[in-house]
DRENKOL-160079 format. One record per residue (C-alpha): x, y, z; residue in one letter. Coordinates in pm, whole numbers, padded with zeros to 5 digits, always signed. Layout:
XYZa/...
//
This chain:
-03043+00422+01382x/-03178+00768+01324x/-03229+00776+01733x/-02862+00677+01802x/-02718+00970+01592x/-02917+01253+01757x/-02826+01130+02059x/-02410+01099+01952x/-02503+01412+01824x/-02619+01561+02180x/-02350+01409+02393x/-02076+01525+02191x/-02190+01876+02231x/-02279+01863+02555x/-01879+01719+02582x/-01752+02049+02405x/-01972+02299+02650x/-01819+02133+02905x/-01447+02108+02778x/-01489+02487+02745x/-01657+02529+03037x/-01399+02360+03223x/-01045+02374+02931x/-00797+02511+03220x/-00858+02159+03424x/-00885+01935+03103x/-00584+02100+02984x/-00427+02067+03344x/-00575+01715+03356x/-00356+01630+02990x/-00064+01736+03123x/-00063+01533+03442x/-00117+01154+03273x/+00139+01306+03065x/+00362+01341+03336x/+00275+01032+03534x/+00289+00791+03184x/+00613+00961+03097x/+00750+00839+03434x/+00715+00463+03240x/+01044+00553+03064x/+01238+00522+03371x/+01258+00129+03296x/+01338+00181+02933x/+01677+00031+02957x/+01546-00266+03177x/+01284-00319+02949x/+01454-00302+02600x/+01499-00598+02452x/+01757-00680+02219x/+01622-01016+02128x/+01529-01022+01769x/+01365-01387+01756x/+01170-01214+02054x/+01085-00942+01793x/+01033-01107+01463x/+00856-01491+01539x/+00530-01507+01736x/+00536-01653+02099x/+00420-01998+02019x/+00588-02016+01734x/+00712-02396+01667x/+01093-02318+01646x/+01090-02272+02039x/+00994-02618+02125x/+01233-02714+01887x/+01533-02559+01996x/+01403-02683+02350x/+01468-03044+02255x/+01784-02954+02140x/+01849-02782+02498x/+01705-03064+02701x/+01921-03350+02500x/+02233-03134+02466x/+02242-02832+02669x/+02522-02527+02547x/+02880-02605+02784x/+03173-02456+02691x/+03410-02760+02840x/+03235-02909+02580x/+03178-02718+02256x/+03206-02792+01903x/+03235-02636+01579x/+02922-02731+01360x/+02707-02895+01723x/+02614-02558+01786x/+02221-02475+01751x/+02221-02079+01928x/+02419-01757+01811x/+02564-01721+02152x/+02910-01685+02201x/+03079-01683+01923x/+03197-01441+01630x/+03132-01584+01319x/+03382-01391+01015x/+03375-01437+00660x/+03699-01372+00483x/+03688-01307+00059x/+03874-01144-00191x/+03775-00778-00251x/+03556-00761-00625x/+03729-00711-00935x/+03562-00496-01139x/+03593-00734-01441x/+03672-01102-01310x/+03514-01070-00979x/+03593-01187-00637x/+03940-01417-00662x/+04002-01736-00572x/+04077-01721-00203x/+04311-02014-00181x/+04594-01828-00360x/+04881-01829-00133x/+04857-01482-00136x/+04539-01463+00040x/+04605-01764+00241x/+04875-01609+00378x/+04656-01214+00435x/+04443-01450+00629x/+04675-01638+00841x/+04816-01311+00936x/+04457-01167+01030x/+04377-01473+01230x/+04723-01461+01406x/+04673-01095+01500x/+04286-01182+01613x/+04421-01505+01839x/+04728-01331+01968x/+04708-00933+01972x/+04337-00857+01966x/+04215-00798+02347x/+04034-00644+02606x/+04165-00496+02940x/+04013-00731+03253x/+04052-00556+03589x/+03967-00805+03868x/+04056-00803+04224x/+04295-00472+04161x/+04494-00667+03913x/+04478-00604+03492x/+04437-00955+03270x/+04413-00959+02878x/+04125-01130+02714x/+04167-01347+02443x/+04047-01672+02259x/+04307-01967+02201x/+04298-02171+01843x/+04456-02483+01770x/+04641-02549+01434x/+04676-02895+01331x/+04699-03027+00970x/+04392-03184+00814x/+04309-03366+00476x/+04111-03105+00317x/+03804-03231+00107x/+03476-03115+00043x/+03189-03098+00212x/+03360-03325+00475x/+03734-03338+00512x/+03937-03550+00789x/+04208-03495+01045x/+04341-03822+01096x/+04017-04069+01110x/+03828-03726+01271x/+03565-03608+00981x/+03551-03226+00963x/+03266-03036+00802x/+03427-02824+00526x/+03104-02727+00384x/+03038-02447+00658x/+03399-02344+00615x/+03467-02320+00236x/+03262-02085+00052x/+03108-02162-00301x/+03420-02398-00362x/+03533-02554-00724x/+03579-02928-00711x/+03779-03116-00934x/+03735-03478-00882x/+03438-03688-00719x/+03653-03718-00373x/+03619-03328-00278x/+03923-03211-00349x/+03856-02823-00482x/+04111-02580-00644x/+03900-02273-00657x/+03675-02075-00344x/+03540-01754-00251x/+03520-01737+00038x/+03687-01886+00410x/+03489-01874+00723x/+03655-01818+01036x/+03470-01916+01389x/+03597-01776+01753x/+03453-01881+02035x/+03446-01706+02339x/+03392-01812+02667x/+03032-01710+02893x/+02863-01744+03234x/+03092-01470+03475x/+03325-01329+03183x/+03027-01314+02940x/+03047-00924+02922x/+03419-00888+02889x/+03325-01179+02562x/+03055-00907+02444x/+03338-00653+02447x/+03587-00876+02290x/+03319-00908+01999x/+03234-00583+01909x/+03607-00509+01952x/+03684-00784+01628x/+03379-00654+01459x/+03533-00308+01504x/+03852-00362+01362x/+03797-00595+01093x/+03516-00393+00937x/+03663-00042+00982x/+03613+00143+00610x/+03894+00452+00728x/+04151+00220+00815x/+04096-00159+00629x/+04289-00406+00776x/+04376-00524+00458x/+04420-00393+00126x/+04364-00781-00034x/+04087-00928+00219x/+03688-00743+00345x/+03545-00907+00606x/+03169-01052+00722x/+03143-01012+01090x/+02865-01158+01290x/+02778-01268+01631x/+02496-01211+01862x/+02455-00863+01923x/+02547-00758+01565x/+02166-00751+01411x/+02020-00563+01768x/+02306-00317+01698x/+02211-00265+01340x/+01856-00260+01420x/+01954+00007+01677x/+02152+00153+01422x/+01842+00195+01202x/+01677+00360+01499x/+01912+00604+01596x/+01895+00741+01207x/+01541+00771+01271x/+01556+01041+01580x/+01674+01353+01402x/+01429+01239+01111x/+01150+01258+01356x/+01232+01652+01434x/+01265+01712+01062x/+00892+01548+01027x/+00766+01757+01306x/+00903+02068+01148x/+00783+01972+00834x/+00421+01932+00947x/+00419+02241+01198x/+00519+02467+00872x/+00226+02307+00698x/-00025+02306+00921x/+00084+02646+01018x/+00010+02703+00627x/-00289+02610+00545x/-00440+02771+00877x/-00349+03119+00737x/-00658+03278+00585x/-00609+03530+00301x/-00876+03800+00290x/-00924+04111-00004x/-00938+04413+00116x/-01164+04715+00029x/-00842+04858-00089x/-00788+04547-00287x/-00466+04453-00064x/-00450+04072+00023x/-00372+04042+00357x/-00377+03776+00589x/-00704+03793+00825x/-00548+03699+01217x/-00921+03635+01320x/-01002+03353+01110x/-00627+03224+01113x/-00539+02978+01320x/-00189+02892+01379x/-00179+02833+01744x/-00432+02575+01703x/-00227+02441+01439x/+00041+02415+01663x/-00181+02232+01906x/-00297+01996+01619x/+00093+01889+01646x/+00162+01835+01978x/-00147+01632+02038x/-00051+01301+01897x/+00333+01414+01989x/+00184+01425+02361x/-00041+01098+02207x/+00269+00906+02151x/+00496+01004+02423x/+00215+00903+02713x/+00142+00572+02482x/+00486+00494+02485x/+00531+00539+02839x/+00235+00350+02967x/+00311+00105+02777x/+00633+00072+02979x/+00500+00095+03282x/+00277-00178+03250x/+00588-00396+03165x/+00564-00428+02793x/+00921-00470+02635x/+01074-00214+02390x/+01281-00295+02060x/+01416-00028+01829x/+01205-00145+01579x/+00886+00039+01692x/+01094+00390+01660x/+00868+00423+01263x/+00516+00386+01453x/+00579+00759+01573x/+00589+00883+01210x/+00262+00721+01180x/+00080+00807+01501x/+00239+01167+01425x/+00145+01211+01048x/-00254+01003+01104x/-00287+01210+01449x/-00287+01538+01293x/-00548+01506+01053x/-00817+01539+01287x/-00701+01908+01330x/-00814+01965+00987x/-01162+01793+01013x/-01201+02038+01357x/-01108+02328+01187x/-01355+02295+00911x/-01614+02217+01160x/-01488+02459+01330x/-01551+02759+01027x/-01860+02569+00958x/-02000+02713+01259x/-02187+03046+01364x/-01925+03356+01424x/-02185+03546+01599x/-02220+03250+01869x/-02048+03236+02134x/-01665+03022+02132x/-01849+02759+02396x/-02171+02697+02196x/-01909+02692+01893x/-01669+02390+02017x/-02011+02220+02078x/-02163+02238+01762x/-01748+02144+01616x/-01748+01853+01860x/-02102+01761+01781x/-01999+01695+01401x/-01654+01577+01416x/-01400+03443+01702x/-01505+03650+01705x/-01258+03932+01692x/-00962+03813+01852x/-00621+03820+01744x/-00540+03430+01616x/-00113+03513+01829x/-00160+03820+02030x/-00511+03721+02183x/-00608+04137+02137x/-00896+04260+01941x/-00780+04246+01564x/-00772+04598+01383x/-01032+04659+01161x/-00910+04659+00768x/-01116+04919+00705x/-01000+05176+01018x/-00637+05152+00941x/-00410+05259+00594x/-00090+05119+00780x/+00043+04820+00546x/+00228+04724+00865x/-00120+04656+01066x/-00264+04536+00776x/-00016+04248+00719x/+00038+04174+01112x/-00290+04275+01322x/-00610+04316+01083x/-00871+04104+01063x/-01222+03950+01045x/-01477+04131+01265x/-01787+04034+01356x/-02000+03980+01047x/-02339+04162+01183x/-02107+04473+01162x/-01972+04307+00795x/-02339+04278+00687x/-02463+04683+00770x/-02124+04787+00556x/-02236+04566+00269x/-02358+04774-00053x/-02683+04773-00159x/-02561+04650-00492x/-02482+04330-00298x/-02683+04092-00074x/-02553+03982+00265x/-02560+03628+00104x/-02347+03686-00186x/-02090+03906+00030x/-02072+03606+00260x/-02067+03327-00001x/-01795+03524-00163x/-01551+03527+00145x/-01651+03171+00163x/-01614+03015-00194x/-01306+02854-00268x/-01128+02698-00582x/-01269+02374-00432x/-01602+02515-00397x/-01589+02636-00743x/-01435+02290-00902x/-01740+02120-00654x/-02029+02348-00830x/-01880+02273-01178x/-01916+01894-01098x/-02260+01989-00949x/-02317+02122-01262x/-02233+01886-01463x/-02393+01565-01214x/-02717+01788-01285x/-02664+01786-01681x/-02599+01355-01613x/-02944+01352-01450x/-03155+01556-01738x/-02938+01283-02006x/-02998+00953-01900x/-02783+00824-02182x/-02491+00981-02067x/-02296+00675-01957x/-01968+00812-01822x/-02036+00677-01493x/-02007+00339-01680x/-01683+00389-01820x/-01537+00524-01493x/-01668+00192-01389x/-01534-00021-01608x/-01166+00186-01588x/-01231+00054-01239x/-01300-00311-01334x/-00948-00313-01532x/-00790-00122-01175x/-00899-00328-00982x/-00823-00667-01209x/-00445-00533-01204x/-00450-00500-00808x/-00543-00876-00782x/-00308-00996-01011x/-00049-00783-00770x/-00177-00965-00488x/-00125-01308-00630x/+00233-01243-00715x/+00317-01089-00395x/+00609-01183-00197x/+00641-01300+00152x/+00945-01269+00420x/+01184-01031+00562x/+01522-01087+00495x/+01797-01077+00730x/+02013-00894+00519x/+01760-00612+00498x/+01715-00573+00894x/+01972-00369+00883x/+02131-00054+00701x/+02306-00086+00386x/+02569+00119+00592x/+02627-00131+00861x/+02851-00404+00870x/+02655-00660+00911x/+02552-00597+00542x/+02851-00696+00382x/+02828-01020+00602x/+02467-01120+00415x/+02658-00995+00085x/+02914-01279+00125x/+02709-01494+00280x/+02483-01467+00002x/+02719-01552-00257x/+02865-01883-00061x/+02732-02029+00209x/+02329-01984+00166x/+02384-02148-00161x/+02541-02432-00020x/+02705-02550+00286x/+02456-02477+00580x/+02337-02688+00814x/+02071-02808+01010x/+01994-03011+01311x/+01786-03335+01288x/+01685-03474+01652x/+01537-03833+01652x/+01361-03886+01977x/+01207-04234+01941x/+01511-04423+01792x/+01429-04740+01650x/+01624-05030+01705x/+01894-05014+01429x/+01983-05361+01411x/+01644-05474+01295x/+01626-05530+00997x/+01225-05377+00955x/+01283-05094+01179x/+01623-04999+00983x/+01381-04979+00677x/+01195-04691+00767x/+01454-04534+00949x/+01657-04579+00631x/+01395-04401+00414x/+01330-04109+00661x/+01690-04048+00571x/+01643-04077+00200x/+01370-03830+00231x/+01584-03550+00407x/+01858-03600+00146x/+01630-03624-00124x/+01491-03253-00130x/+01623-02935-00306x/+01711-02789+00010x/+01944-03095+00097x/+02297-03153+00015x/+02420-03484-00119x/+02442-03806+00170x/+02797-03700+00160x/+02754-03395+00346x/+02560-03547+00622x/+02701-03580+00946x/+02586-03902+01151x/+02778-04078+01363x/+02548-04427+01284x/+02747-04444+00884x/+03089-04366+01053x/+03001-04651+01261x/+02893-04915+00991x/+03200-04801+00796x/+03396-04937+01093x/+03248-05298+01131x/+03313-05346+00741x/+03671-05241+00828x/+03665-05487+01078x/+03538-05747+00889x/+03769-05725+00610x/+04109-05606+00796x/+04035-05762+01137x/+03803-06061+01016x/+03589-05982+01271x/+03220-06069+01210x/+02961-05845+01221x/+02767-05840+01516x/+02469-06103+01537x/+02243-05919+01807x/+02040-05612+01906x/+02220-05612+02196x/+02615-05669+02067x/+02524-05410+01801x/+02478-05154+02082x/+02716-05316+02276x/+02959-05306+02021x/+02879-04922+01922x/+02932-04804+02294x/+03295-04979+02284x/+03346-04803+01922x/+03313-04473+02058x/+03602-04544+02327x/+03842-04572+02041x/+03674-04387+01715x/+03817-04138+01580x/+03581-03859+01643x/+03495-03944+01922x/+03412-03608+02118x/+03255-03555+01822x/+03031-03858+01763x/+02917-03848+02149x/+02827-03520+02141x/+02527-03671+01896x/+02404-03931+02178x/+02227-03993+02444x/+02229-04311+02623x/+02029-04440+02907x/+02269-04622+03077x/+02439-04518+03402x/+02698-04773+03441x/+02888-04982+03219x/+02749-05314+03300x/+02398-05191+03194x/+02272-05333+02820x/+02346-05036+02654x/+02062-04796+02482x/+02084-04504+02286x/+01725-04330+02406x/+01798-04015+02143x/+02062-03888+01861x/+02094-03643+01665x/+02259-03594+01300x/+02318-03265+01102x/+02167-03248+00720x/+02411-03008+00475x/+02163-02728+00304x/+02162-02552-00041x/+01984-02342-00177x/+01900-02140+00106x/+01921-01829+00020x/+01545-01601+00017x/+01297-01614+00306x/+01106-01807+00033x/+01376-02045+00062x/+01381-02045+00445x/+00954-02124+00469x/+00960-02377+00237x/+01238-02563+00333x/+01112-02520+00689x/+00768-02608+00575x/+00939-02917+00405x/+01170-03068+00724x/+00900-03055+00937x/+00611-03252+00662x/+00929-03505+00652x/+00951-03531+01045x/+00567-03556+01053x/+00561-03810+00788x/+00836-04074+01045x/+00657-03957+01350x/+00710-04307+01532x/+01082-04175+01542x/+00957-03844+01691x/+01179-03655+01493x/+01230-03251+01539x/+01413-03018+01328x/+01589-02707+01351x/+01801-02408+01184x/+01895-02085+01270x/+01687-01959+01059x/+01354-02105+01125x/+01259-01816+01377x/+01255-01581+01081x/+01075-01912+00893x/+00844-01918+01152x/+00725-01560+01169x/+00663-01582+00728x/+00472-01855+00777x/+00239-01655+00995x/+00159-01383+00744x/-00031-01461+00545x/-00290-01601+00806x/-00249-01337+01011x/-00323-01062+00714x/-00650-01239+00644x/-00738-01277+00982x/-00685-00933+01099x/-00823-00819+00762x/-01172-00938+00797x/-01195-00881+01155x/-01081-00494+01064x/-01348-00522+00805x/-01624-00706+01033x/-01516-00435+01304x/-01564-00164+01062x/-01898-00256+00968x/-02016-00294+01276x/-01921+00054+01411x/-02027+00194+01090x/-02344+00049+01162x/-02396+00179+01482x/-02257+00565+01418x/-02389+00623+01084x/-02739+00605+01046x/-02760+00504+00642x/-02689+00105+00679x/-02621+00155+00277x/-02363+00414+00297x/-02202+00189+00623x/-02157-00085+00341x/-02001+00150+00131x/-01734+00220+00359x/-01645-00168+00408x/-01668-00247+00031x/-01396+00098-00028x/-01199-00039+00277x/-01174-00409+00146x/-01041-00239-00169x/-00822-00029-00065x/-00648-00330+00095x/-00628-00541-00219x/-00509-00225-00396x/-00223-00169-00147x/-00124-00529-00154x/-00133-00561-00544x/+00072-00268-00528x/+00345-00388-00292x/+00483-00618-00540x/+00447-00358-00818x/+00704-00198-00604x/+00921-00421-00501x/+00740-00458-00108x/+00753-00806+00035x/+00462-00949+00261x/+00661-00875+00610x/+00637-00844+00928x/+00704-00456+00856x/+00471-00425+00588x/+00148-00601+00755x/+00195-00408+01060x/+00171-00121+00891x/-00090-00166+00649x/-00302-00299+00945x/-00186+00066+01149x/-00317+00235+00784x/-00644+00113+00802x/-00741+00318+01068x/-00661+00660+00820x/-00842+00471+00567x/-01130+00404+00775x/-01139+00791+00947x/-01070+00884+00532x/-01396+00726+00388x/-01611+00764+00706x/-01604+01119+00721x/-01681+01152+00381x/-01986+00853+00413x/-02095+01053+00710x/-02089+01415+00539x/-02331+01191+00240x/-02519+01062+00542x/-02589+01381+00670x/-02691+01580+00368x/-02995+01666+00177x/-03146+01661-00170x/-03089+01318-00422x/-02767+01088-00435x/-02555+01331-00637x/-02661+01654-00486x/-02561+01470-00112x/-02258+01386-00313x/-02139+01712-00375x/-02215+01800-00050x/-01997+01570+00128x/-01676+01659-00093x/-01768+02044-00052x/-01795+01967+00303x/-01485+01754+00394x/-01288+01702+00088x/-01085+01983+00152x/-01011+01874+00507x/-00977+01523+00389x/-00719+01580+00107x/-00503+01822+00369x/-00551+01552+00626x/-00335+01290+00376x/-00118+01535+00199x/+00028+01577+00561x/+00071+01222+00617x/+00272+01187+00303x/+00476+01523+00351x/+00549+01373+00743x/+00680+01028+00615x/+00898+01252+00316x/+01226+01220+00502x/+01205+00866+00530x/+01315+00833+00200x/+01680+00936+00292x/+01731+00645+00536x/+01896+00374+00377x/+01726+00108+00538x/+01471-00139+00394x/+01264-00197+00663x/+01201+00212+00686x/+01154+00215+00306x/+00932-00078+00355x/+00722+00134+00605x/+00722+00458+00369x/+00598+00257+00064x/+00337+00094+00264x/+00242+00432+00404x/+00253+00582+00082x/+00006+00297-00107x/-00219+00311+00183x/-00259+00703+00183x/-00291+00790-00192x/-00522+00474-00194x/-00721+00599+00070x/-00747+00948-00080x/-00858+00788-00465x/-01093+00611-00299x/-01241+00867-00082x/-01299+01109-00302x/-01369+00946-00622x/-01477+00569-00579x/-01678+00585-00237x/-01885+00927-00397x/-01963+00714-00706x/-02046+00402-00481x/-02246+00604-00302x/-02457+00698-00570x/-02495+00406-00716x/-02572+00258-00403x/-02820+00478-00237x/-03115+00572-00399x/-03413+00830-00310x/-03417+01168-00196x/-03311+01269+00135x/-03552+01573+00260x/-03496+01803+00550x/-03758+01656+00793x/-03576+01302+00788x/-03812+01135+00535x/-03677+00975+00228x/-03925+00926-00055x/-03729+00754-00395x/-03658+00964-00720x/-04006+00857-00864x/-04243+00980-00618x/-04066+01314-00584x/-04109+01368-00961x/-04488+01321-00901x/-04495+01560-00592x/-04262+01808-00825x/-04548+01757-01117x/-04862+01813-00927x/-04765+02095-00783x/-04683+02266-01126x/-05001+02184-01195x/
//
């Protein structure tokens, strides 16, 4: 692929003559798609979405066709709502009322009538006093929800009120029980539900919900010195997702000042004097392009952001971290350019130079004031020296230079560097390895890398998977002390879950009623499944009645398919829970005289152990093998939680998937653009382990496999990739055997390389002060991937390389191996 590089090499320059030729309409040319992309932003607002099962579970994920049959069979009215029927977040405020924490006995029982009472007055005050200002038609209304106290039998997980079955097990958190009827004497924890009305007063609901979640998590002034408070409803995770976001903006400034003052740094060239004076040389300085370095992926990620807007793409205040990332990986280039860019001819001529730069990746001017730069050696003035001196023209440098020193040593001593000099000393020392072949330390670098890379995998197979909800949001926020409580009660037991049977069988039949009877022992069965006792099916409260009837009433079971249905339909006219128990079925009958049929149900399983997004995938993965198992019942399942279930069970596959088709990619263009196939194998073999490094790592440090995480590993890559393939190209391009092209490459680019990262990790710094997990997810991902990136591309890929190719590369293109040059070396000695 020799061809293919020449001619890569040819069009790039021809692309810098002609960027010079022409930079006032390029530049002109930047600045207008900046303009008209920018112009995207006017539908931000429209196009935000606050959605975060939009944002966190992919677009076919199974949970949408579930919740669809739950739509379809019982579709979300307000005339007729019901605590515990509900399957969507909408509408509601859900509150979680505890005891604040003793430091020594913990959080107290919440059914002392002390606490009782603190609550009763909170709910009062919420019901009564808590509302928000309606002007309609010219005339002012309050806002407010109504609740309805009645006294109920109070057992757990179900209790009764009258012959009406209430679910306690959502209500009472983490409660004590003290005989095998339910009745408890000790809990943590209340939960409170308010419903609010939608359709044409859903905003003024909204209000009325951030309102309560105002006022009953407000840290100045608590209201309540006994009682803290869980608040959640539907638009409390966007806000704390916002929330996150909005921390992020003056973090982003911070970053960019960070990287301007380092960029700005390390393009300031420090020359000695004749005078012996270090001074800082404004020719071969280049701050203003380091302040172009910065605004290009600024200008990068402003016209990305906005395009992507305009071509209807939603938003979510989640994305606010990529800019770190497109910032801190964008500005590395500038340092690869500007060693290209010194690596060229002074004495040529600034168009031919930005060819030859652009090709492989001054003259006198002043670097700010764009004047010719005093000469060091016409001037005594410390002030000129400090502020205008600088490089001139080195045909002028060479006729000063003493005859005690060659033009090449004067030159290779403004050039040499402390990496230069650290490069010839492991020159030096690669040349000692080659005249000892027994020296064997490349062996035990190898072998340190066997035992490196044995603990990454054992990382990788301990790795965690899943976001959780509780750590979507800012420790901060108040939705955080909601997944505290919730944590400690209700995710350990007391959820619950929707069961929809589509296919019913016929439940009088004896053989049917089998294997719908053992679908149900299999739900109940599992670790994730409460006790029969906290299930909530309307068929038991039924068969409980006809054995009341049969002993109190003596009336006899019924003898058919038909009376049993019959029988049922007449039941519900006169259960108690009624509204309740209908709310669970769907018959097909349109009149009363029809044979009644019951064409779909549904029943709701009580959950435990609930609690980690482990938790969530398996038990998801578990309800659905069940459902599978009984599909003649067509049976679908569904939590809240199985979006978030839905979107771990895609990680893993996706990582793989994305992985080898980043690594397939990357050979392919590696391939293509470098012409050594060996040192384009290289690259994928340092690529695949930097990956399995920064995933082994992850759970070192506490990093779950998230949505977060993958995305930006998968975003890392691409440094990784640029990382190693400049360095395999620099090999690729040099000349003499595999450790002298070694050398070469690191003296080359390993400068450029190691500023390149050290920026990327100084950028992503001030991350560490938000207190958010999915931002310190993103830093610690970041982080891994970068210092992997750098270990690998300046210490393994070299060594790979030189293991891996063999020969002698020789200035007319022609490789002969180490053997046959050591002939050609011999017979010309003799």
């Amino acid at each position: 692929m020799g061809w293919f590089d020449d001619k890569i090499h040819e069009v790039f320059y021809e692309v810098g003559v002609k960027v010079h030729k022409f930079r006032l309409y390029f530049l002109l040319l930047s600045f207008a798609i900046l303009t008209f992309c920018s112009f995207g932003f006017l539908w931000f607002t429209e196009q935000t979405t606050n959605d975060p099962q939009y944002v966190f579970s992919p677009a076919n994920a199974p949970w949408r066709y579930e919740r669809a049959v739950l739509t379809e069979h019982w579709p979300l009215d307000e005339e007729k709502f019901w605590p515990g029927k509900s399957y969507d977040l909408h509408g509601y405020v859900d509150v979680i009322a505890s005891g604040k924490v003793h430091p020594d006995f913990g959080r107290p029982n919440i059914l002392n009538i002390r606490y009782l009472d603190e609550v009763a007055r909170i709910n009062d005050y919420i019901v009564h006093n808590l509302t928000v200002p309606v002007d309609i038609n010219g005339k002012h209304y309050d806002f407010a929800s109504d609740i309805i106290n009645t006294q109920v039998n109070i057992t757990y997980p179900i209790g009764w009120r009258g012959t009406e079955p209430i679910y306690f097990g959502a209500l009472v958190g983490a409660p004590n029980l003290v005989d095998d009827d339910g009745h408890f004497d000790f809990a943590t924890a209340i939960r409170l539900t308010y419903n609010t009305r939608e359709g044409k007063v859903d905003e003024y609901g909204i209000e009325w919900r951030r309102k309560l979640a105002k006022w009953l998590t407000d840290k100045e002034n608590p209201v309540s010195e006994l009682l803290e408070f869980g608040v959640n409803h539907n638009m409390t995770l966007p806000e704390g997702l916002q929330d996150v976001a909005d921390t992020l903006a003056p973090k982003f400034v911070g970053t960019c000042a960070i990287l301007f003052t380092f960029s700005f740094l390390v393009s300031v060239v420090l020359r000695r004097h004749s005078a012996g004076q270090v001074m800082i040389d404004w020719v071969r300085s280049k701050p203003i392009v380091a302040a172009a370095g910065l605004m290009t992926p600024v200008m990068a990620t402003v016209t990305s952001f906005g395009l992507i807007l305009w071509c209807g793409c939603l938003y979510n205040a989640i994305v606010n971290v990529s800019p770190f990332l497109i910032l801190c990986i964008g500005i590395d280039d500038l340092f690869i350019m500007s060693a290209e860019w010194h690596r060229t001819n002074p004495k040529d001529s600034a168009e031919k130079r930005i060819g030859h730069t652009l090709s492989e990746a001054a003259n006198d001017q002043h670097a700010l004031l764009f004047r010719k730069a005093v000469d060091p050696e016409k001037t005594n003035s410390k002030l000129k020296l400090w502020l205008l001196s600088g490089s001139v023209n080195r045909q002028v440098v060479r006729k000063r230079v003493s005859k005690k020193v060659t033009p090449v040593e004067e030159e290779g001593s403004e050039k040499k560097s402390k990496l230069g000099e650290m490069v010839a000393k492991l020159e030096h020392t690669l040349e000692q390895h080659d005249e000892d072949p027994g020296h064997n330390a490349e062996e035990t670098l190898g072998d340190h890398w066997s035992v490196h890379f044995a603990e990454e995998y054992a990382g990788c197979l301990n790795i965690k998977e899943g976001l959780d909800p509780k750590l979507l949001v800012r420790e901060s926020f108040y939705l955080s002390k909601f997944y505290e409580i919730i944590d400690e009660t209700f995710w350990r037991e007391g959820l619950q879950m929707q069961v929809v049977v589509n296919n019913p069988p016929d439940l009088f039949n004896p053989d049917t009623r089998k294997g719908f009877d053992e679908m149900m022992a299999d739900f109940e069965g599992t670790q994730y499944t409460m006790n029969p006792n906290a299930t909530m099916i309307w068929l038991r409260a039924y068969e409980t009645h006809l054995e009341t009837e049969v002993h109190e009433l003596n009336i006899q079971k019924p003898n058919s398919s038909e009376d049993w249905y019959r029988r049922c339909r007449d039941w519900l006219i006169v259960a108690g829970g009624r509204r309740l128990w209908q709310m669970d079925m769907v018959w097909a009958n349109t009149s009363f005289e029809e044979t009644p049929k019951i064409t779909a149900f549904r029943f709701q399983l009580g959950l435990r152990n609930y609690r980690t997004p482990t938790d969530h995938t398996h038990s998801c993965k578990l309800m659905r093998a069940i459902a599978e198992k009984h599909s003649k019942f067509n049976v679908t399942t569904f939590h809240e939680y199985y979006p978030f279930a839905d979107q771990y069970l895609e990680l893993t596959p996706s990582l793989f998937q994305n992985m080898f088709m980043d690594l397939g990619t990357i050979l392919l263009v590696s391939m293509v653009m470098i012409p050594e196939w060996r040192c384009a194998v290289a690259i994928v073999l340092s690529i695949a382990s930097i990956n399995v490094g920064v995933l082994g790592f992850m759970s070192f440090w506490g990093v779950n496999l998230d949505s977060v995480s993958i995305i930006t590993v998968i975003m890392c890559i691409g440094f990784a990739v640029d990382l190693s393939a400049h360095i395999a190209y620099a090999f690729s391009q040099s000349y003499g055997n595999s450790h002298t092209r070694a050398v070469a490459a690191l003296e080359t680019l390993g400068w450029p390389v190691f500023l390149g990262a050290s920026s990327t990790v100084l950028g992503i710094l001030l991350l560490t002060l938000v207190d958010s997990y999915i931002v310190q997810i993103f830093f610690k991902t970041v982080f891994l991937v970068i210092n992997f990136s750098i270990l690998h591309g300046l210490i393994f890929l070299p060594i790979l390389l030189m293991k891996f190719v063999s020969g002698v590369r020789t200035r007319d293109g022609e490789e002969d191996n180490k053997k046959n040059a050591l002939e050609m070396e011999a017979q010309v000695a003799a």
